[in-house]
N, C-alpha and C positions, 0 to 999 in steps of 0.2 A: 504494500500500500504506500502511497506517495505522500509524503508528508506537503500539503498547500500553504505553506505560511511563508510569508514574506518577510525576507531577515530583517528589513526595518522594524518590524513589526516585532519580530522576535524577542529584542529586548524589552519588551510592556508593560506590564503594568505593576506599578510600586504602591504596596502599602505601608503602613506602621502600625506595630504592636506598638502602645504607650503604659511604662510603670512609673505609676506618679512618684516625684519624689519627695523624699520625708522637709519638713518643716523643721526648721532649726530655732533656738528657745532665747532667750534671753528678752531685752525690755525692745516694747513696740511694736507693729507687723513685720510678720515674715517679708522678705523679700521674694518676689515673685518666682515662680519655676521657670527654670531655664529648659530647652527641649534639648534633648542627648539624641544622637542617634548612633544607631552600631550596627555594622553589616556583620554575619557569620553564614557559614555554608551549610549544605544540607547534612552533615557529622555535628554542627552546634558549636565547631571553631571559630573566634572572635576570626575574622580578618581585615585587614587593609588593603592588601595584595592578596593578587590569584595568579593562578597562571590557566591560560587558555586550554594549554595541552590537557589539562586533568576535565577539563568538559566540567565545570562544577556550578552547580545551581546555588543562585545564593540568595540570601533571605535579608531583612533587617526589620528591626526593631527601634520606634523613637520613644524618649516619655518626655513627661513634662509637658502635652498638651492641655487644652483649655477640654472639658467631656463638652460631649453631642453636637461638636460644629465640623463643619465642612473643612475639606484641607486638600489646595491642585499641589498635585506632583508631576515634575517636569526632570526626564532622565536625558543629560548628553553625554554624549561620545566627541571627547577633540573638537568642542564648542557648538558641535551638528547636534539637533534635540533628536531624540525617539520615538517619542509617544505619537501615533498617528494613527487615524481613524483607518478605515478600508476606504477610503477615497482617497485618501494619503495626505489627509488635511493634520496641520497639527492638533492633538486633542488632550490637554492638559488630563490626570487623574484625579477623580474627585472621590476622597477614602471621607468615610466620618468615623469620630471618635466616638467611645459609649460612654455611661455616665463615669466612670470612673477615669475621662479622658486615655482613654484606650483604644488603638488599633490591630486587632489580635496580629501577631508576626506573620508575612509570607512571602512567597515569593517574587525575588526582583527580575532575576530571569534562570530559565532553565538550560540547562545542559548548552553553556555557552562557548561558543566556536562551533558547531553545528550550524551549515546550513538546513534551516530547515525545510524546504523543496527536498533535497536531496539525501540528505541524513548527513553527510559527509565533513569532514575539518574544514572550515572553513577562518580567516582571521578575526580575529574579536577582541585585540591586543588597544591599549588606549588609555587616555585618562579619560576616568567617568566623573561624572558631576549631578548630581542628586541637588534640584532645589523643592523647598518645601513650603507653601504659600498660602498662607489664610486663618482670617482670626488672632491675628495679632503675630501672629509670626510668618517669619521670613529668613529658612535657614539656606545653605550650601553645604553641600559633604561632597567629597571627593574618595575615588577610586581608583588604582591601580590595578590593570590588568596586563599583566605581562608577555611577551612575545613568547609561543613555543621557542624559538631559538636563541632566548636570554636564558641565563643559568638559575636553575631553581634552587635557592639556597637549605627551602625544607624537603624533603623528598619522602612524603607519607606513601603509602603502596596509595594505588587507585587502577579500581575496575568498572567497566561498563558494560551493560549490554549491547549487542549487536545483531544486529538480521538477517538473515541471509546471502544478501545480494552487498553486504558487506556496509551497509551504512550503520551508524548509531541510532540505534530503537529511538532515542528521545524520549522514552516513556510507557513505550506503547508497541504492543506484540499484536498481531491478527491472530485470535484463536485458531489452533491449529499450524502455525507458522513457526519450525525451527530456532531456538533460544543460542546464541553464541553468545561470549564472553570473551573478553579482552582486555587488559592492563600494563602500568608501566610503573614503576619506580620501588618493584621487588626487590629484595635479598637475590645477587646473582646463582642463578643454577642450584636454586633454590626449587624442592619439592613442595608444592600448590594443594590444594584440594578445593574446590569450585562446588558450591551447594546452592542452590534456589531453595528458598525458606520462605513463609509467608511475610508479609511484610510486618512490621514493628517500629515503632519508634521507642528510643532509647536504648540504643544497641552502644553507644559510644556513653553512657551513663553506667555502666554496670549494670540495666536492668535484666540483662536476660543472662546468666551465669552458667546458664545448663546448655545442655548439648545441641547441638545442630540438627536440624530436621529437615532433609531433605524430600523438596515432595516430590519430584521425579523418580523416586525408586532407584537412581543410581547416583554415585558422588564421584564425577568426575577427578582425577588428579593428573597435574602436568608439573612439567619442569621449567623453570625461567630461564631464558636466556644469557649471555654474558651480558648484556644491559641491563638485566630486572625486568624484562619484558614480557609478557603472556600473548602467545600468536591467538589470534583468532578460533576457538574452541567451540564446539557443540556442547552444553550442557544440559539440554532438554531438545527431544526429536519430536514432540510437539504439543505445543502449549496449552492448557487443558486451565477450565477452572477448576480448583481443588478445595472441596466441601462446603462450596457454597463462593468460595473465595477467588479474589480475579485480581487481587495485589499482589506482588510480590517482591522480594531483595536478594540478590544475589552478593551472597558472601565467599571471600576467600581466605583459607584457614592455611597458615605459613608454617612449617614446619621448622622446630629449632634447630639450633647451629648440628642437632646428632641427629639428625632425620625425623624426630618424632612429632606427630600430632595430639594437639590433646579436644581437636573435635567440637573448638569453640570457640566465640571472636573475642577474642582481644583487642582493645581500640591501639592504633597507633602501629600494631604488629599488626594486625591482619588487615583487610581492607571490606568495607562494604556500599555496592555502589549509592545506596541512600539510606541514611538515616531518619531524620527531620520530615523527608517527602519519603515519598513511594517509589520503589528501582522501576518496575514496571507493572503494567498493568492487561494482561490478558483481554480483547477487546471482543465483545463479540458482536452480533449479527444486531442491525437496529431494532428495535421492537416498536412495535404500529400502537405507540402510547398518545393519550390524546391529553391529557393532562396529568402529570407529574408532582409526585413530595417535592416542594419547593422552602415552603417558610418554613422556620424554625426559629427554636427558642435560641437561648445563648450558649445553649449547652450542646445544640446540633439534634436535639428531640423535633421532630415534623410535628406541627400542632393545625388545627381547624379555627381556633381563637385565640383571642390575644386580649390583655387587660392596656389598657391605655395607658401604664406605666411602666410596660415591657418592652423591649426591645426585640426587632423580626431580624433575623439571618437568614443567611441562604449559601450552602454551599457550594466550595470552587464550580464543581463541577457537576449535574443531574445525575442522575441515577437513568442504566438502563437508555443510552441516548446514541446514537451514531457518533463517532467523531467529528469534531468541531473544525470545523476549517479553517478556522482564525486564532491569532492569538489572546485578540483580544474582545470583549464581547462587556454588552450596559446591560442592566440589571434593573427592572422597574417594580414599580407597583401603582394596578390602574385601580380605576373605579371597574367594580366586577360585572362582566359581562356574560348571560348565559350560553351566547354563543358567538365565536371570534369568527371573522372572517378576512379570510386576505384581503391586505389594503387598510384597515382598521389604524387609525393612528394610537399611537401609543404616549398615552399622559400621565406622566410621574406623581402620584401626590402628595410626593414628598417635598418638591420642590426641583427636584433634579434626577437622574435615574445614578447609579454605582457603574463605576467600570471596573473590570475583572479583569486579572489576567487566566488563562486556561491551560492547558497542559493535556496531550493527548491520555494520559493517564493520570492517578489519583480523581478519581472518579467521584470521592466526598475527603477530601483533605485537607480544607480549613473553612473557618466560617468566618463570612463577614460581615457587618450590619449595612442592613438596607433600608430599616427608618424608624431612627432612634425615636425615644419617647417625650413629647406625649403623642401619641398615636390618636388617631379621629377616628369616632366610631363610626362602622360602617361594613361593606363586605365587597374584601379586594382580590385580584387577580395580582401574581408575581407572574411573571414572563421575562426571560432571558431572550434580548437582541442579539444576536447570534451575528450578522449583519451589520448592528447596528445603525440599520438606517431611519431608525425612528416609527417605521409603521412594522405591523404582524404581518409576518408574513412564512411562506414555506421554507423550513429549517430555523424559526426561532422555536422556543422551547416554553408552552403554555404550566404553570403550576397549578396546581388546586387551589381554589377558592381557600379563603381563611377569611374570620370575621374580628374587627374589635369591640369588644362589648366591656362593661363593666363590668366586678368584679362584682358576683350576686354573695346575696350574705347566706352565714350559715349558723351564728349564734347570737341570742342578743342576751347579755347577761345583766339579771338586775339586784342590784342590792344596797340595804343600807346601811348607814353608819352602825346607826342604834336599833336594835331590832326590837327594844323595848324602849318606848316612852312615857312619859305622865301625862295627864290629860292637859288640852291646852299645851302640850309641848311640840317638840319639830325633830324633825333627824335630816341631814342632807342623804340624796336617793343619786345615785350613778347608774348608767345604765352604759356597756361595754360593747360596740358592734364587733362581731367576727366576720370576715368575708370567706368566700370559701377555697380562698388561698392560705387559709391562717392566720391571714394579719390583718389589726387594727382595721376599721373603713374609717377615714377622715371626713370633714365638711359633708357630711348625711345628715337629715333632720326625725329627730326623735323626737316622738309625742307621748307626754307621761299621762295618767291618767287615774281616778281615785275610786278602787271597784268597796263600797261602801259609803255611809252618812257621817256628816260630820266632819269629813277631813276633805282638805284639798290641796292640790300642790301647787307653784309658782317659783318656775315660769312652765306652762303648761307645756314646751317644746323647747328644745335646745339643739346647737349643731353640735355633730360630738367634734371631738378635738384631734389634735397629730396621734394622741394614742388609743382615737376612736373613743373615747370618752364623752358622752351628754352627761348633764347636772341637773337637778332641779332640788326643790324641800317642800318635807312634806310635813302641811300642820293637822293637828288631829285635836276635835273638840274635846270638848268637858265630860262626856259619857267614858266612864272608865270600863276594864272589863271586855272591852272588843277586839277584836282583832281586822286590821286596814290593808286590802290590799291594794300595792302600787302598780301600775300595767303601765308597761312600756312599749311602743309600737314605731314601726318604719317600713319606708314603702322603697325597696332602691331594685334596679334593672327590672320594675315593675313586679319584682319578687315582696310578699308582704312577711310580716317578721314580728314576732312579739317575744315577753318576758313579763315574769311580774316577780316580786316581792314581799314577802309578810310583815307585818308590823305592829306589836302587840302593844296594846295601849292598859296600863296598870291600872288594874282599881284600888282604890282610897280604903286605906289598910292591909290592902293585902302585901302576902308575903315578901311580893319582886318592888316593893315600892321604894324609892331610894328614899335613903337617908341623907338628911343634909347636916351638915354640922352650922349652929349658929357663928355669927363669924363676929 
């Protein structure tokens, strides 16, 4: 299969993960956060420099932004910008941060020196230049990427996938299509072992300490060359999903200075073509899907609704979808329509649509926000511009309807200070809303009410509070010996909702009747 991406294009689209930074103490305000940014590659190595030859996808991370605003990023190469539409218009990226001023971390570009038409090495050597624009900042970071024929001062192993007719996968295997393997900067004439595992992240964290699991049923081994090189090798004769699963990572397991393996990655000693992303991704046949799991929550759960203080994501890339022609692709959200038709324009309600970068594989491999909160109630359509030409059309990619509604309640708790008073006395009465998130409901109106003679309350409605909290008091006549009850009631997302209260009012002599000390 041919990869259709245009190398302008190739390098696209940039976000930022943002981790706020800490507040420093002493007398007056803090001084405001400064925005940091830091590039590391798909292992989770800080870098400044790369080198072209290792083909490596790199990612970055800013903090110290402002939460829920808009932010264009503009990538050049040698003073030449990148970012460009499929018209070949320049088209700045437009990330938003979430409330904790955050842009989850991803990718800046993929397997770079790769033509991507052709699979093949192509130049990608340069100073880059990363500007950052909007909302009060205005940063520049710079990039070194170095020439294959400059000398690499680190020399970590590095392996890749390969396809048959000899290009670099990129990503992305056609089900059924022969897996080779390839690398450079081995231990010389050094004994290899080559496994396809499912994919993981945290292979260069110590998370995965046990053995290697090869899903091919066989674990290829070869020998390095006097360079540290790995020729071109078959490690799977053809490429299958495996138990459901269509990611994978290919690892190579270096044997020490006495020949032995011990059948497990080591960071730094072994090599694996991705960490952080996905090595590849088995791809298969399109399926005749008409609308697709699109929204999500922030944790990457596909949801139908949404509460107007949450935040909707949507992952890199659909599920179940033919390969994307493009690098890079806008990400909206309309007013919901029950049936789309070619030609249909496409209107953001956000204010603006997300642009994405894409990747012929990692198929759900990070999430990004596409319209922070407060959300407007309603019921929306996500669709991915695939095109991005602004209207739907054949080959963008329709999501399921999702709606936002409020957060219906699910307790109201009512009680009061005194649960025994004297006649002619008073007790303050709380009434608690729960929604059926759990938490607090705020600014809702509670109506208290007096089931009994003689007693009434004031103020006969209240708004509850930031901890969901109404108030009111309640006075109770001169008739001792009864018992008052207090009802509390609220009407929210047209869900009705009540509680009440006992309140026993003492009779004259008896035993619960307080005692006063004369003063």
């Amino acid at each position: 299969m041919v990869l259709r991406r245009r190398l302008w294009m190739f390098f696209g689209v940039v976000f930022f993960a943002a981790i706020p930074l800490g507040c420093g103490g002493g007398k007056g305000p803090s001084p405001p956060t400064q925005p940091t940014l830091v590039f590391f590659d798909a292992s989770g190595r800080t870098v400044t420099e790369i080198n072209e030859e290792t083909l490596p996808t790199l990612l970055t991370k800013i903090t110290g932004l402002p939460a829920n605003k808009p932010f264009e990023l503009m990538l050049y190469r040698d003073g030449q910008p990148l970012y460009r539409d499929a018209s070949g218009n320049l088209q700045p990226i437009v990330a938003t941060s979430n409330e904790k001023g955050e842009i989850p971390a991803v990718v800046l570009f993929y397997d770079l020196g790769v033509d991507p038409q052709s699979g093949f090495p192509t130049p990608a050597a340069g100073h880059y230049l990363l500007r950052v624009l909007g909302s009060g900042v205005d940063m520049l970071v710079s990039l070194t990427v170095r020439s294959r024929r400059q000398q690499v001062p680190e020399r970590l192993p590095t392996i890749w996938v390969v396809r048959s007719n000899g290009a670099i996968a990129g990503g992305s295997i056609p089900e059924g299509e022969p897996v080779y393997a390839a690398g450079i900067n081995f231990p010389p004439n050094r004994r290899v072992r080559l496994y396809v595992v499912e994919d993981k992240s945290g292979w260069n964290s110590g998370a995965f300490p046990t053995n290697l699991e090869d899903v091919t049923g066989v674990i290829e081994e070869v020998t390095t060359d006097s360079q540290g090189k790995i020729s071109r090798t078959l490690v799977w004769g053809s490429a299958q999903p495996k138990n459901g699963k269509r990611d994978f990572d290919l690892v190579a397991d270096v044997a020490d200075e006495n020949g032995n393996f011990d059948n497990r990655y080591t960071p730094d000693t072994d090599a694996i073509d991705a960490d952080l992303t996905t090595g590849f991704t088995v791809q298969g046949l399109p399926q005749p899907i008409v609308r697709v799991n699109l929204a999500s929550d922030k944790s990457g759960n596909y949801r139908d609704y949404f509460a107007p203080d949450e935040t909707v994501t949507i992952w890199v890339n659909p599920p179940n979808r033919p390969l994307i022609p493009f690098t890079m692709v806008k990400k909206y959200i309309c007013p919901h329509k029950e049936t789309w038709n070619y030609g249909d324009p496409l209107v953001d309600v956000t204010g603006r649509p997300e642009w994405d970068l894409v990747r012929y594989a990692c198929l759900n491999q990070y999430l990004y926000t596409v319209w922070a909160p407060p959300l407007v109630p309603g019921v929306y359509d996500p669709v991915i511009d695939v095109n991005q030409n602004g209207v739907y059309d054949q080959g963008d990619i329709l999501g399921k309807a999702f709606e936002v509604r409020g957060v219906k309640p699910k307790r109201l708790f009512v009680s009061a200070r005194f649960p025994f008073v004297d006649p002619n006395g008073s007790t303050p009465v709380t009434a608690l809303l729960i929604g059926e998130n759990d938490l607090p409901m705020r600014n809702q109106t509670v109506q208290f009410s007096v089931l009994g003679e003689g007693a009434s309350v004031d103020p006969i409605s209240d708004q509850t509070n930031l901890q969901g909290i109404a108030s009111t008091t309640l006075r109770v006549g001169s008739t001792g010996g009864v018992t008052i009850r207090v009802r509390a009631t609220a009407t929210v997302e047209g869900v009705p909702i009540s509680g009440e209260t006992e309140v026993q009012v003492r009779a004259y002599g008896g035993l619960n009747a307080v005692i006063r000390s004369k003063q």
